[in-house]
C-alpha positions in Angstrom: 234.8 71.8 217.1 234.3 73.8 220.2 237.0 74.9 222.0 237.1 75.4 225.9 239.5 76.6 228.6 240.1 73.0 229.4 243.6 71.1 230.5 243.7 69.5 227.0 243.3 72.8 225.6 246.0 74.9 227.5 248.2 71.3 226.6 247.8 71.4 223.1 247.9 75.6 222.6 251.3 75.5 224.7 252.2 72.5 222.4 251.7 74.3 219.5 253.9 77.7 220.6 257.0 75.6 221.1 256.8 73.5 217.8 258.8 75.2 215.0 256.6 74.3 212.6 253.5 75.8 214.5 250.9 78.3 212.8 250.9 81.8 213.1 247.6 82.5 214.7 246.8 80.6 218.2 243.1 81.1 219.8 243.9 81.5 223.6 243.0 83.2 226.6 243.5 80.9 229.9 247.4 81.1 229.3 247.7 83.7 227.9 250.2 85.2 230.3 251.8 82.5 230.1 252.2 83.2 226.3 253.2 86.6 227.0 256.0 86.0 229.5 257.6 83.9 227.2 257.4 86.2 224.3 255.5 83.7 222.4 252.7 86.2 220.9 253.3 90.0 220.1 251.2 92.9 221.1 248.6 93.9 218.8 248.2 97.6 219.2 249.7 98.7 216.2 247.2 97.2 214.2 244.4 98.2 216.7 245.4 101.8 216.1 245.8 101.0 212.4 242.4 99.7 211.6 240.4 100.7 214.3 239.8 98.1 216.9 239.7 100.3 219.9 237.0 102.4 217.9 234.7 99.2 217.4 235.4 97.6 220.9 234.6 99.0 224.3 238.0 99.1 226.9 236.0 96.4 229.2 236.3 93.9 225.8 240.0 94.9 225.1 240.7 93.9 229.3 240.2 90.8 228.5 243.0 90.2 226.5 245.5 92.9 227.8 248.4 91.9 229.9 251.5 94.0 231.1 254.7 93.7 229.7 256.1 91.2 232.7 252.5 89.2 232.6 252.1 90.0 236.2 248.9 92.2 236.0 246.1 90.9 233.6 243.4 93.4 232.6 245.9 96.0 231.5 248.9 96.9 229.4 249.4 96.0 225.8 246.5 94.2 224.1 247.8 90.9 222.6 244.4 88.8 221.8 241.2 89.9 219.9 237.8 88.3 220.5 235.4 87.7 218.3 232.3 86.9 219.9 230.6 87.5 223.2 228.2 85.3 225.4 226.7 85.9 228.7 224.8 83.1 231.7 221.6 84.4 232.1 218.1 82.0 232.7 216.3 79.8 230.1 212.7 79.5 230.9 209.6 78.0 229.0 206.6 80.7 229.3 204.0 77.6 228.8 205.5 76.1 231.9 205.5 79.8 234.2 201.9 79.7 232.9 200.6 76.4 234.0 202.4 77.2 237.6 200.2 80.3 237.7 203.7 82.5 237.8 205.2 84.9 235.2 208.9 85.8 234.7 210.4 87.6 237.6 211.4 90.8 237.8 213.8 91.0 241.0 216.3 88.5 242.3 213.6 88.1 245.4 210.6 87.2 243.5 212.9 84.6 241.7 214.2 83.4 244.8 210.3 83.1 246.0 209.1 81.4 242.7 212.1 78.5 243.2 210.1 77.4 246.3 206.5 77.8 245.0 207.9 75.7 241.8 209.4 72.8 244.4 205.8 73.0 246.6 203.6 72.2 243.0 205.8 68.9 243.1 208.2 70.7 239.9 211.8 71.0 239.6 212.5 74.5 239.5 216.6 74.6 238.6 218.1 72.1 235.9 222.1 71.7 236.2 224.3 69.3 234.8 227.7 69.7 236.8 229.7 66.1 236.2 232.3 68.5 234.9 232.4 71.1 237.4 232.3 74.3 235.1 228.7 74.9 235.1 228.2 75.3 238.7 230.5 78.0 238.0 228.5 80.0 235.5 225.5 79.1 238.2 227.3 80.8 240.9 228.3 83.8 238.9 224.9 84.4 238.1 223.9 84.5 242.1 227.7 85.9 242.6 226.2 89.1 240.7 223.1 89.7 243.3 225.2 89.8 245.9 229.1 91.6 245.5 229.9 94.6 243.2 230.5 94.1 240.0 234.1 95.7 240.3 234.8 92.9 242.7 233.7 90.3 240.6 236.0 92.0 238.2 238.9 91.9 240.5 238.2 88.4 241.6 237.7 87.0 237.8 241.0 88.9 236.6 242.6 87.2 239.6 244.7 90.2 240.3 245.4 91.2 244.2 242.9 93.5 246.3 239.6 91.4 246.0 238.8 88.2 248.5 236.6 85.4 247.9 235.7 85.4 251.9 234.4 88.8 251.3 230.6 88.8 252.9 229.3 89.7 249.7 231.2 86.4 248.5 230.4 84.3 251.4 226.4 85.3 251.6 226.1 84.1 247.4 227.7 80.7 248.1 225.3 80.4 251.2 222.3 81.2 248.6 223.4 78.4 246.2 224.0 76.2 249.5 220.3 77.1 250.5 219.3 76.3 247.0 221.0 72.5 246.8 220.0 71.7 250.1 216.0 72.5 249.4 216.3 70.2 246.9 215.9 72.7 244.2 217.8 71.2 241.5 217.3 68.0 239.9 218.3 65.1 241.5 222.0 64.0 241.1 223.0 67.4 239.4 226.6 66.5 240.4 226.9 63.6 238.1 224.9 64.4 235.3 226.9 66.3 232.2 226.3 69.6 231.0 224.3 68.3 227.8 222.3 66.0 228.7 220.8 68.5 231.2 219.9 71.0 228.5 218.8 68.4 226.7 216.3 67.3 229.3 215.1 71.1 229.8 214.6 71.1 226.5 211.9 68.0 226.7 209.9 69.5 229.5 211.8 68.4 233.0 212.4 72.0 235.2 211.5 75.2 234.9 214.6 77.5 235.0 217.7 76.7 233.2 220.9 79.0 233.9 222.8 78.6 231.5 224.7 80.2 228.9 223.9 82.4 225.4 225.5 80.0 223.6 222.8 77.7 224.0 219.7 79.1 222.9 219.7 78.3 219.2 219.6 74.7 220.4 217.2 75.2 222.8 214.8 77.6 220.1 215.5 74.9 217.3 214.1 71.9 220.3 211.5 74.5 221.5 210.6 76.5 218.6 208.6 80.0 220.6 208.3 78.3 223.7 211.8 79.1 225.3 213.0 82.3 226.3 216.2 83.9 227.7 216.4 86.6 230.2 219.1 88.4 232.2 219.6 86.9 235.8 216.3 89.0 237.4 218.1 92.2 239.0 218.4 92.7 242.5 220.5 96.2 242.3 219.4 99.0 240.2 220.6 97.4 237.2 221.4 93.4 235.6 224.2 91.8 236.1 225.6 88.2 235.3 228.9 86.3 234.5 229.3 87.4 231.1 232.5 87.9 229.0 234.5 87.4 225.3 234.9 84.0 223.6 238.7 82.9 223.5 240.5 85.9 221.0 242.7 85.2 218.3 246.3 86.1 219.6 249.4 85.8 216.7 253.1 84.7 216.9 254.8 86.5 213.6 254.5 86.8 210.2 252.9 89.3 208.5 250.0 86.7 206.5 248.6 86.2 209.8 248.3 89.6 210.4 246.9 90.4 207.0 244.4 87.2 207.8 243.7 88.7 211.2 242.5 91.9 209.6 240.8 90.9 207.2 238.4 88.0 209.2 237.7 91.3 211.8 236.7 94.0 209.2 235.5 91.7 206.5 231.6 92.4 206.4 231.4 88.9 204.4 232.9 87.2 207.4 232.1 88.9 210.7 229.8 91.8 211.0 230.7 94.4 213.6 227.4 94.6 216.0 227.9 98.4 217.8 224.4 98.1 219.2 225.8 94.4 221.4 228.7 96.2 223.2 230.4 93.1 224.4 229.1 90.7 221.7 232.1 92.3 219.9 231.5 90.3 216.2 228.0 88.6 215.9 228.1 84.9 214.6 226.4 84.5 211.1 223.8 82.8 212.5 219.6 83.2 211.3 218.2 86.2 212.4 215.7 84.3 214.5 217.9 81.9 216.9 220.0 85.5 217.4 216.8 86.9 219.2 217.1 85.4 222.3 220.6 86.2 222.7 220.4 89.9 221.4 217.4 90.8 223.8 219.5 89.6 226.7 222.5 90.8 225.6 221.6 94.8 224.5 219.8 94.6 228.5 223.6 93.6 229.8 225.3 95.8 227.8 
């Protein structure tokens, strides 16, 4: 089972904090201020100073689980949550299908911008997106978000803390470009009520060109299109990449001292998790075949 930042999910995670007979261990990160104002989870330094953590995870990872003592300030203070994984949006592509347009991968945000309208003239649909349930328009923006406003802002912005504005220019000008986008007909039609799935699914079969999309979904997308599918950071159009990108949802613990032992051991366990210094923010690679990694780890050393 996959778990997402969903209503149900914050239901159920702040379900489980308030029942006595609750587990230990809780796998949050949407509430998990709320968590921490309520003195429902502990800090982990201790045992990030004990075994290392801070050695085998950059401070940006660590942010993302870091809170102040009064929850009011999230990206800083004591850590109280530990991710295991990392995943970034970046665009799908299918070289056979670049080739038969007479076009090749892009290599700044402008030539991509260009190739969407060449792809629409040739009678193509050049962006697949599947957005019944509104989340993945937000990985889409976040992927235009980044050609536009600093990274720092987007920071600020995504940590929701005060001093950053989503009517910044910067802001304003990327949701103008995604505006420009729907309204050329770009995508394919009735992206707003298709799902998420589906979508990849139909990428997958041949329909579009460009899917952006996230890491997570390139081994189903190798396993559907075997060599002919590859992943690339959003093409750059600074001086270097830059996407939505972050940590899956860390492990975060209540009390007792098996689930910290537990917690320990599934992070520095080399049978379990394997620590990956070369993917900064992929903190712990998932044991999955060397092959469907490739994708992801091309795209994600580039990021990172």
């Amino acid at each position: 089972m996959r778990a997402t930042a969903t209503e149900s999910t914050s239901g159920w995670l702040a379900i489980a904090c308030q029942a006595a007979a609750s587990s230990d261990s809780k796998n949050a990160r949407s509430m998990m201020g709320q968590f921490v104002s309520a003195g429902q989870i502990i800090p982990l330094d201790p045992w990030a100073d004990a075994y290392k953590w801070r050695d085998r995870y950059s401070d940006s990872i660590l942010s993302y689980s870091s809170y102040s003592a009064d929850a009011t300030k999230f990206g800083e203070g004591a850590l109280y949550g530990l991710p295991q994984v990392g995943e970034v949006v970046g665009v799908f592509y299918s070289p056979s299908r670049l080739e038969e347009l007479g076009l090749q991968a892009p290599k700044t945000w402008d030539d991509f911008n260009a190739q969407l309208k060449t792809i629409k003239d040739a009678g193509k649909t050049p962006l697949m997106l599947g957005n019944v349930d509104k989340w993945p328009a937000f990985h889409l923006f976040g992927a235009v978000q980044a050609a536009h406003v600093p990274a720092d802002q987007v920071r600020e912005l995504g940590f929701g803390n005060a001093g950053a504005s989503w009517k910044s220019d910067e802001n304003v000008a990327a949701a103008k470009q995604l505006q420009d986008w729907a309204q050329a007909g770009y995508f394919n039609e009735g992206f707003n009520g298709v799902d998420y799935d589906s979508v990849w699914q139909s990428f997958a079969k041949g329909e579009g060109v460009y899917l952006i999309a996230g890491s997570w979904l390139a081994p189903d997308l190798m396993e559907a299109m075997g060599d002919d599918v590859a992943f690339m950071a959003p093409p750059m159009a600074g001086d270097k990449p830059a996407t939505t990108g972050g940590t899956g949802l860390p492990f975060a613990i209540t009390s007792s001292e098996r689930t910290r032992t537990w917690l320990r051991h599934t992070l520095t366990s080399s049978r379990r998790m394997r620590p990956c210094r070369c993917l900064r923010t992929l903190a712990m690679c998932r044991l999955i075949t060397p092959r469907s990694m490739r994708v992801e780890q091309r795209v994600l050393w580039q990021m990172f």
